[in-house]
VOGU-3710 file (C-alpha; in Angstrom, 3 decimals, decimal comma):
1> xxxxxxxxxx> 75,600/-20,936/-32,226  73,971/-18,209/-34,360  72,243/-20,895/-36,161  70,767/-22,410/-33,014  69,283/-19,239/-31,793  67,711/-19,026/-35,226  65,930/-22,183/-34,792  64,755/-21,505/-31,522  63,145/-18,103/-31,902  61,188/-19,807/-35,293
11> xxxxxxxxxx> 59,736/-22,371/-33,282  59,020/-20,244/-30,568  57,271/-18,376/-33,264  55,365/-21,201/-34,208  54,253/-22,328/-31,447  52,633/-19,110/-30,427  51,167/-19,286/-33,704  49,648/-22,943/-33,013  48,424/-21,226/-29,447  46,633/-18,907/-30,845
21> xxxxxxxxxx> 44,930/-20,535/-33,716  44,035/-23,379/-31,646  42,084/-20,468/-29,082  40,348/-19,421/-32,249  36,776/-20,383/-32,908  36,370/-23,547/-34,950  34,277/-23,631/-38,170  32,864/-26,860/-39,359  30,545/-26,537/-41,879  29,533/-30,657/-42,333
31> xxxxxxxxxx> 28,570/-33,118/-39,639  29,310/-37,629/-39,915  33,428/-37,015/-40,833  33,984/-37,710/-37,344  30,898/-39,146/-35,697  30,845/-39,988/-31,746  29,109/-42,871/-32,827  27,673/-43,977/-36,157  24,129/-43,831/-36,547  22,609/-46,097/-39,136
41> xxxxxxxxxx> 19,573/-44,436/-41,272  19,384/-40,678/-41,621  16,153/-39,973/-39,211  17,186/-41,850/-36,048  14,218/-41,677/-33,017  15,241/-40,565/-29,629  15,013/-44,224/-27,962  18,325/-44,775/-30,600  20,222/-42,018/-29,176  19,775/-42,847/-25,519
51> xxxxxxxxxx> 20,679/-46,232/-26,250  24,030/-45,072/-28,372  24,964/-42,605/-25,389  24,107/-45,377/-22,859  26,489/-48,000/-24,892  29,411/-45,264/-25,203  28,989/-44,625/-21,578  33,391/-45,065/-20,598  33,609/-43,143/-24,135  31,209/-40,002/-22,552
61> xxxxxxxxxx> 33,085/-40,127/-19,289  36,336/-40,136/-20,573  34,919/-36,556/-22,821  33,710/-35,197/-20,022  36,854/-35,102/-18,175  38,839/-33,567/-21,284  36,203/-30,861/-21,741  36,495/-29,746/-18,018  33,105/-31,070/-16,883  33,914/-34,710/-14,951
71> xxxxxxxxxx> 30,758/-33,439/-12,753  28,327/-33,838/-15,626  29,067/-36,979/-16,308  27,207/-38,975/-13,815  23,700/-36,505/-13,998  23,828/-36,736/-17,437  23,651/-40,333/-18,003  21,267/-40,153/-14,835  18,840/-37,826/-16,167  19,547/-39,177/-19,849
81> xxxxxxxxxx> 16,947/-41,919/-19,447  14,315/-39,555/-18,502  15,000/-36,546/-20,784  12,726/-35,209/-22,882  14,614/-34,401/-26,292  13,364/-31,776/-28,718  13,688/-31,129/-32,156  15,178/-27,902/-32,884  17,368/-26,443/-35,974  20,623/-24,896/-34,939
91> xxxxxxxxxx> 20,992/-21,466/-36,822  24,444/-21,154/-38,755  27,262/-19,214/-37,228  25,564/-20,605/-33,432  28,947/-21,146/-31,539  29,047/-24,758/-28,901  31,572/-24,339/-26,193  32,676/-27,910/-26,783  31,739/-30,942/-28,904  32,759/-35,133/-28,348
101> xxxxxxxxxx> 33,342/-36,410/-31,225  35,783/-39,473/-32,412  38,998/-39,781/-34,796  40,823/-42,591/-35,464  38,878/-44,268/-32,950  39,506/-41,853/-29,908  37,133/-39,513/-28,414  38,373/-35,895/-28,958  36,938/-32,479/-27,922  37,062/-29,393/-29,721
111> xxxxxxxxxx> 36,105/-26,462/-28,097  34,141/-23,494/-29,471  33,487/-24,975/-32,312  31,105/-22,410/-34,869  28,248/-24,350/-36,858  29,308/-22,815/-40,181  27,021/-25,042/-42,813  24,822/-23,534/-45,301  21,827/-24,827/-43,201  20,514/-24,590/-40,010
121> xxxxxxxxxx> 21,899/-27,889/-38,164  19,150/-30,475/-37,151  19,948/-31,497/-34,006  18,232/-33,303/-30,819  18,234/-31,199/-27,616  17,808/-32,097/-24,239  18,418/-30,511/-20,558  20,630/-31,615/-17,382  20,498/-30,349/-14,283  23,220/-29,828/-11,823
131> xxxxxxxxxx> 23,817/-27,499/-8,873  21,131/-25,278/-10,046  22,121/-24,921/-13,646  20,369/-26,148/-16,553  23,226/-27,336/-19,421  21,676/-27,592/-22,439  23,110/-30,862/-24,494  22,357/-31,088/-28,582  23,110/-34,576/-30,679  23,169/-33,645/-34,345
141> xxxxxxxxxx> 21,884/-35,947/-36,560  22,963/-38,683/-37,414  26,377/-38,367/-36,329  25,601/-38,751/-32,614  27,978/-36,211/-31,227  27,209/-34,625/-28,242  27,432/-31,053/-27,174  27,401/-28,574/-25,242  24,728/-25,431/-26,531  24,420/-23,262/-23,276
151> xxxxxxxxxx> 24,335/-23,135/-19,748  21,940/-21,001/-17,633  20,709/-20,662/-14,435  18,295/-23,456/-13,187  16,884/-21,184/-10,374  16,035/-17,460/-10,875  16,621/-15,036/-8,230  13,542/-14,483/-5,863  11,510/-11,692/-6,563  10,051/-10,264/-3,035
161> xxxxxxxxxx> 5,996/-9,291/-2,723  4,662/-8,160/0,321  0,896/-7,222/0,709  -0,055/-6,091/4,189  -4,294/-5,712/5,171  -4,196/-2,339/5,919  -2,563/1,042/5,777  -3,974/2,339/8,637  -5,444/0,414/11,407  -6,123/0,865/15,338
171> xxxxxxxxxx> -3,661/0,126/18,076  -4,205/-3,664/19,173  -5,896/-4,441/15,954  -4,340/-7,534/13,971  -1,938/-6,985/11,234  -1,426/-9,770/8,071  1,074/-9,820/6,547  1,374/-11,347/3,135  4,403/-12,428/0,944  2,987/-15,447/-0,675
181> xxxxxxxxxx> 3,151/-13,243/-3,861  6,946/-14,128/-3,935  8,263/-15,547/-6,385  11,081/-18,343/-6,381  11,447/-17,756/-2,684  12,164/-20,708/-0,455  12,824/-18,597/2,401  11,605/-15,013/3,713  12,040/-12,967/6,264  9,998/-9,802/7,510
191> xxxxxxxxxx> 11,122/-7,101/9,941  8,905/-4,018/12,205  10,239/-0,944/12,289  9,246/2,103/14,410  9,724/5,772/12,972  12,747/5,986/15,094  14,215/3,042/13,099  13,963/0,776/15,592  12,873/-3,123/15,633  9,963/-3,830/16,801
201> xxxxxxxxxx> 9,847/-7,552/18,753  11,586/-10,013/16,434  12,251/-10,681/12,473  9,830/-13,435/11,816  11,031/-15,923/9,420  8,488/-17,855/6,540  7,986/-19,784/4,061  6,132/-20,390/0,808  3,948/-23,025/2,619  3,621/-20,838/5,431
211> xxxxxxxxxx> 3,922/-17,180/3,650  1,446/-15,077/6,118  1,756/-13,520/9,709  -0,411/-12,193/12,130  1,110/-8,993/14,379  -0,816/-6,536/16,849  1,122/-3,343/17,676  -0,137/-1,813/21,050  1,797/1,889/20,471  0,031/3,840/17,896
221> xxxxxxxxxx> 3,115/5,717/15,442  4,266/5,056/12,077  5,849/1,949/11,272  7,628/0,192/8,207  7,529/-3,737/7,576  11,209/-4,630/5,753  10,718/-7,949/4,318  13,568/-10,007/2,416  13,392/-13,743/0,399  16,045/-16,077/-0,647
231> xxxxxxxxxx> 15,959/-18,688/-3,453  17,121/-22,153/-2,826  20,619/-21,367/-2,868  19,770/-18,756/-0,402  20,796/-15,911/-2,812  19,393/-12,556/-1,733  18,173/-10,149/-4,547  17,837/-6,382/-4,124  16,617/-4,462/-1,395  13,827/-6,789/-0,432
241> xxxxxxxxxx> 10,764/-5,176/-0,449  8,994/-2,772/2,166  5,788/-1,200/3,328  4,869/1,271/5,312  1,642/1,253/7,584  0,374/3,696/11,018  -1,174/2,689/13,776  -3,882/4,802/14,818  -3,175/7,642/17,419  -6,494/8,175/20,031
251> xxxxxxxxxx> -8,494/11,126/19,631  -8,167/13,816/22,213  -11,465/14,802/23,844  -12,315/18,518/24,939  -15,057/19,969/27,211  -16,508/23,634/27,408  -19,938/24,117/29,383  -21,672/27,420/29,540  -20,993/27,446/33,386  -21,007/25,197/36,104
261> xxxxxxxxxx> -22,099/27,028/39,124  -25,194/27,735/36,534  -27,022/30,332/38,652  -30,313/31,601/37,490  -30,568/28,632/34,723  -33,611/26,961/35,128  -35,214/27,635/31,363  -32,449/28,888/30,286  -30,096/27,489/27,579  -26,855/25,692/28,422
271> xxxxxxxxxx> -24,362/24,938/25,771  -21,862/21,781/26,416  -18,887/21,696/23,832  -16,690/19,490/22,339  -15,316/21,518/19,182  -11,561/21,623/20,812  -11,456/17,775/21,119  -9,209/17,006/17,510  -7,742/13,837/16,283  -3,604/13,946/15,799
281> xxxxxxxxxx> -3,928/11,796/12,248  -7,226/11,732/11,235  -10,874/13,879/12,283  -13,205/13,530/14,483  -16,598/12,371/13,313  -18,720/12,372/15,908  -19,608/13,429/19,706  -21,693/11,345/22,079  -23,009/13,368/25,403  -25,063/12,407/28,171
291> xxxxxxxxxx> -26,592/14,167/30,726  -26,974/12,160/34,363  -28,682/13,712/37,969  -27,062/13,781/41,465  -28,383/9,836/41,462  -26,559/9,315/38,073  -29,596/8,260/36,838  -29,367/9,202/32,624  -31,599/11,999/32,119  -30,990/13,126/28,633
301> xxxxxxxxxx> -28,601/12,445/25,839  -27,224/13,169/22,265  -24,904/12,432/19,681  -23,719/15,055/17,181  -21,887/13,722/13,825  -21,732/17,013/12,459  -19,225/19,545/13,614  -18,658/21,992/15,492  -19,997/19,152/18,264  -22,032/21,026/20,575
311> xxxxxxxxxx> -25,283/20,808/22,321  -27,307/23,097/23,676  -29,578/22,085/26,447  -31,827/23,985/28,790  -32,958/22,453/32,330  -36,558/22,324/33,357  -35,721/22,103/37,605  -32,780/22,848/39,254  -30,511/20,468/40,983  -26,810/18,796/40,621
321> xxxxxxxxxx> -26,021/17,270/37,073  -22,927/15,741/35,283  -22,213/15,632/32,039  -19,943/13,666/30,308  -18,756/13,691/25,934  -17,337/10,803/24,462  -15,489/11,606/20,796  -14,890/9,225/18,143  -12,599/9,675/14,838  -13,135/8,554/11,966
331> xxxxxxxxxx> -10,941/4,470/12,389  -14,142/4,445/15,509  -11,648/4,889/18,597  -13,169/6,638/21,241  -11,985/9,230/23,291  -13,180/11,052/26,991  -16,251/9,870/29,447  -14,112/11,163/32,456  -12,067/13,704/33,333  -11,860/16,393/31,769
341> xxxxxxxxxx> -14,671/14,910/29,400  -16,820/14,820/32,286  -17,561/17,742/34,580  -20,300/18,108/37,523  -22,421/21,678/37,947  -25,374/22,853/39,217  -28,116/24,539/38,208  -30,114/26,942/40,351  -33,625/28,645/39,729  -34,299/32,027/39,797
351> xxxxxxxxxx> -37,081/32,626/42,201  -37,567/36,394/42,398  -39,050/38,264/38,733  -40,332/40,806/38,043  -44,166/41,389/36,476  -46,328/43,656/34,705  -50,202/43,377/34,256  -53,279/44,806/33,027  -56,456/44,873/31,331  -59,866/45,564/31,237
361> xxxxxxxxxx> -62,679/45,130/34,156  -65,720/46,296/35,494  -67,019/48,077/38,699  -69,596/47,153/40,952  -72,613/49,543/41,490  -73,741/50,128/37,818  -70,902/47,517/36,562  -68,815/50,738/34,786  -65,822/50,016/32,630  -62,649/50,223/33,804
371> xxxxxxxxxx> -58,836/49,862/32,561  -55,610/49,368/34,667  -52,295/48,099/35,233  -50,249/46,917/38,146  -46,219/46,632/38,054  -44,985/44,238/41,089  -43,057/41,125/42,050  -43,070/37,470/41,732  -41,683/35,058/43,969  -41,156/31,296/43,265
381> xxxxxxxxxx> -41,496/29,423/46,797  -41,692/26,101/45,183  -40,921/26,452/41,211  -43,724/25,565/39,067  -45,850/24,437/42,229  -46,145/27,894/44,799  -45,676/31,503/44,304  -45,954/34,532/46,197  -46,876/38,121/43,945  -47,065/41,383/45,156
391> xxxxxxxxxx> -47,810/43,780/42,658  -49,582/47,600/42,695  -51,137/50,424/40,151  -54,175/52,651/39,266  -57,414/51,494/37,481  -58,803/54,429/35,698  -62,921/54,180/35,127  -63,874/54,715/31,588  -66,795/57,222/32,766  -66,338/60,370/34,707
401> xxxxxxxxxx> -68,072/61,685/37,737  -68,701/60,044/40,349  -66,242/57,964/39,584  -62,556/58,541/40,127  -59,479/57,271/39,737  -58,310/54,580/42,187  -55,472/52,558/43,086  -55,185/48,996/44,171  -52,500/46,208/45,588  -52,550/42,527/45,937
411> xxxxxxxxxx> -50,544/40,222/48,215  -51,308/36,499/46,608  -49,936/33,096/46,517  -50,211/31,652/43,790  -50,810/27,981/42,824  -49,972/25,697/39,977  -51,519/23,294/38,116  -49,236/22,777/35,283  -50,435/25,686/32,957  -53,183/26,370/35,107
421> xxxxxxxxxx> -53,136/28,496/38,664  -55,504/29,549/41,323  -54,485/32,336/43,415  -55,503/33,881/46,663  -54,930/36,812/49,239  -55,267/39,947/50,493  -55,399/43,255/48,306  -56,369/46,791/49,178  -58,437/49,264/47,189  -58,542/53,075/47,514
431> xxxxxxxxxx> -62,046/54,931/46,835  -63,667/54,494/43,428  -65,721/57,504/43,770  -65,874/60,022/46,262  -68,655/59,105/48,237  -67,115/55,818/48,913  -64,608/54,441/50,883  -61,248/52,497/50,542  -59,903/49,111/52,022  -59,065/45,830/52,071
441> xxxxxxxxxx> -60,264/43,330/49,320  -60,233/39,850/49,372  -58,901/38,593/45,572  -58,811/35,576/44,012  -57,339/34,712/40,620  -57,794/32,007/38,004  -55,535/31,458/34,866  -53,321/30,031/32,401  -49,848/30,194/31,355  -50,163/31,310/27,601
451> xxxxxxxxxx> -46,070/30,709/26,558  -42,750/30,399/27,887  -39,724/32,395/27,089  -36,093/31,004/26,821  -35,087/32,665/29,850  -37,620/32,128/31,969  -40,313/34,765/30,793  -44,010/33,767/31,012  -46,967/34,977/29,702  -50,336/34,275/31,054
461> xxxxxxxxxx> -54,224/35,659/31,226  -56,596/35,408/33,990  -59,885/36,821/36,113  -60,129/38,400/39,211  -62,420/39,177/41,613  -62,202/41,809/44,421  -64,194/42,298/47,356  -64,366/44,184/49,777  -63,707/42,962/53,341  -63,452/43,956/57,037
471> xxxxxxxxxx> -63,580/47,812/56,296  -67,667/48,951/57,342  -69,335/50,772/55,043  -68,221/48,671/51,838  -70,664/46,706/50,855  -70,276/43,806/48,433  -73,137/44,792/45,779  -71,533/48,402/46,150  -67,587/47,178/46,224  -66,472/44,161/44,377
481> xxxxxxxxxx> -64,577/44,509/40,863  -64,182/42,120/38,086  -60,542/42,623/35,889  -59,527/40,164/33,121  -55,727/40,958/32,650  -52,878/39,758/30,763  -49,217/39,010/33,090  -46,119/38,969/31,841  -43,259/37,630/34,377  -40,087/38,128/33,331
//
């Protein structure tokens, strides 16, 4: 009984020793002991070993199936025909995962089996395809074995590109999209995000043939394009790729003007502004305004592309205007040309001013020299066509006895002519000397406007002639005057 046991645990011993040497790498270090099939000649071309793996054909399936690989059988002879072998040296110590080769007549496989020769191993090589994986076959020569070198993947993973048009772009605008840089994609996939993380309409499937899409957004905001590919086993790699893109918010247009019940304005500047409008995510770069009348007839424009966007304007009549700013930023969206980008005011005219004049003249009877200066009133009736002036002050004569000083007063309209004027009326004159009497004059004036001031001033220079009228005792030779004088209205 003892002796039994013995046996036992020796062969159990050995056969765990057979195991085990048997999953041990091979070393063969000589190939034609045990051909597949014999190849006569020692350089055989690759039209022989097609034909010798064509004429083995039961042999090759019948190897397949003890290697593990009954699938390869039938591509390999299919795709044997049409292979392209290459010429390649094995390097020693390169380890095959299985070789056919025959003993005693029967095909056998031995399974990593280690090239251990003292030479690199001439062999033919040659690829087969099958369920995406390239197997790489060698035939040593000139024993005509076959097998296996490596296998690797027939079809990389798909590497994901995705180009969009622009980073930036205007609400409505179009969009393209772009993955055609993919590589080893057969199908992709892209996806719109909002900020908030939410899709945007639906993912929009393509293909290499048909790699590009067109999108328009119509909410400006910051968005993110996810885009994914698959390779033709519909393997996913990675992440996918992404992008991220805005769509442009509108500026926001702002309005300041001086006044709008602009009393008192006529000549005088007005300043319209528009250097609150801003842009959320990006600048303004320029301001359009435009001045129209009660009629909304245009009367005046302009654009500003510097900041701080203002214009300053200043009315020649008075009446009801509007004005009205559009803004643009800098992707060209515009912004404002109503409310409150477009506000109505009036302009009024001042009519009553007040005036100082004087000058040199001369008096009738030996035509003496005389200076003076009047202070009065000026009243526009019609601006820039009829005024009325009322103005009084002393002339003082340049010579003494008889002559005295004297005061004077005129009560005129006043005419225009653009620059030009006429004016007429009444005046009053006390005694020049005291032998003579005072009274009422008849004046007339003729002149020109010299400048204009910003707010309203004028400056002008005319004649005058007084004479004396419906008082007795003043005669004309004896009364009239002659006064050049300078005005200022203001």
């Amino acid at each position: 009984m003892k002796n039994k046991k013995l046996i036992l645990v020796v062969i159990g011993l050995l056969i765990a020793l057979s195991v085990n040497t048997w999953a041990e790498t091979k070393k063969i270090d000589q190939m034609g002991r045990y051909p597949f099939a014999r190849v006569k000649g020692n350089v055989p071309t690759q039209d022989v070993m097609k034909m010798l793996v064509t004429r083995y054909a039961s042999d090759l399936k019948y190897g397949f199936e003890q290697a593990g690989y009954p699938e390869l059988y039938e591509p390999f002879l299919a795709q044997l025909s049409a292979a392209n072998f290459t010429e390649k040296s094995i390097p020693v110590g390169t380890v095959f995962p299985w070789m056919l080769f025959r003993s005693k007549g029967k095909v056998q496989v031995v399974k990593e089996v280690e090239w251990a020769g003292k030479a690199p191993l001439d062999v033919y090589s040659f690829t087969v395809t099958k369920d995406f994986k390239n197997y790489e076959f060698v035939m040593p020569r000139p024993c005509g074995n076959v097998a296996l070198l490596n296998v690797v993947e027939a079809i990389p993973p798909c590497i994901c590109d995705l180009k969009v048009s622009a980073a930036k772009v205007n609400v409505n605008d179009v969009i393209t999209l772009d993955m055609s840089g993919s590589q080893f994609a057969t199908t992709m996939e892209a996806t719109i995000y909002d900020a908030a993380g939410t899709m945007v309409g639906q993912p929009q499937a393509l293909t290499p043939a048909n790699p590009k899409w067109e999108v328009k957004l119509d909410k400006p905001g910051d968005y993110v394009i996810k885009a994914k590919c698959a390779n033709q086993r519909g393997e996913q790699t990675g992440p996918g790729c992404e992008y991220k893109f805005h769509v442009n918010l509108p500026p926001v247009c702002k309005l300041d003007i001086t006044c709008t019940d602009c009393k008192d304005y006529v000549g005088k500047p007005i300043v319209f502004d528009a250097s609150g409008s801003n842009d959320p995510d990006g600048s303004i770069v320029k301001a359009n305004f435009e001045v129209t009348d009660a009629k909304g007839a245009v009367i005046d424009s302009f654009m500003d592309s510097e900041a701080p966007f203002t214009w300053e304007k200043i009315f020649d009549a008075e009446g009801d205007y509007t004005v009205t700013v559009t803004v643009f930023d800098d992707m060209g969206v515009a912004a404002g040309g109503a409310e409150p980008c477009r506000i109505p005011f009036k302009v009024s005219q001042k009519k009553l001013f007040f005036l100082v004049e004087g000058g040199p003249g001369l008096l009738r009877g030996t035509y003496t020299g005389v200076v003076w200066a009047r202070l009065g009133l000026l009243y526009k009736i019609s601006p820039d066509s009829l005024d009325f002036i009322l103005s009084f002050g002393p002339g003082i004569p340049v010579q003494g006895a008889p002559w005295t000083m004297f005061v004077m007063g005129n009560a005129l309209l006043n005419l225009h002519a653009g620059p030009a004027f006429v004016a007429g009326g009444l005046g009053f004159s006390t005694k020049d000397q005291e032998t003579r009497k005072g009274g009422i004059d008849l004046v007339g004036q003729v002149g020109v406007e010299l400048f204009k001031g910003s707010n309203s001033q004028v400056g002008s220079i005319f004649g005058e002639l007084r004479a004396p009228v419906i008082t007795s005792g003043r005669s004309f030779d004896e009364n009239h005057k002659l006064l050049l004088g300078f005005r200022y209205i203001f």
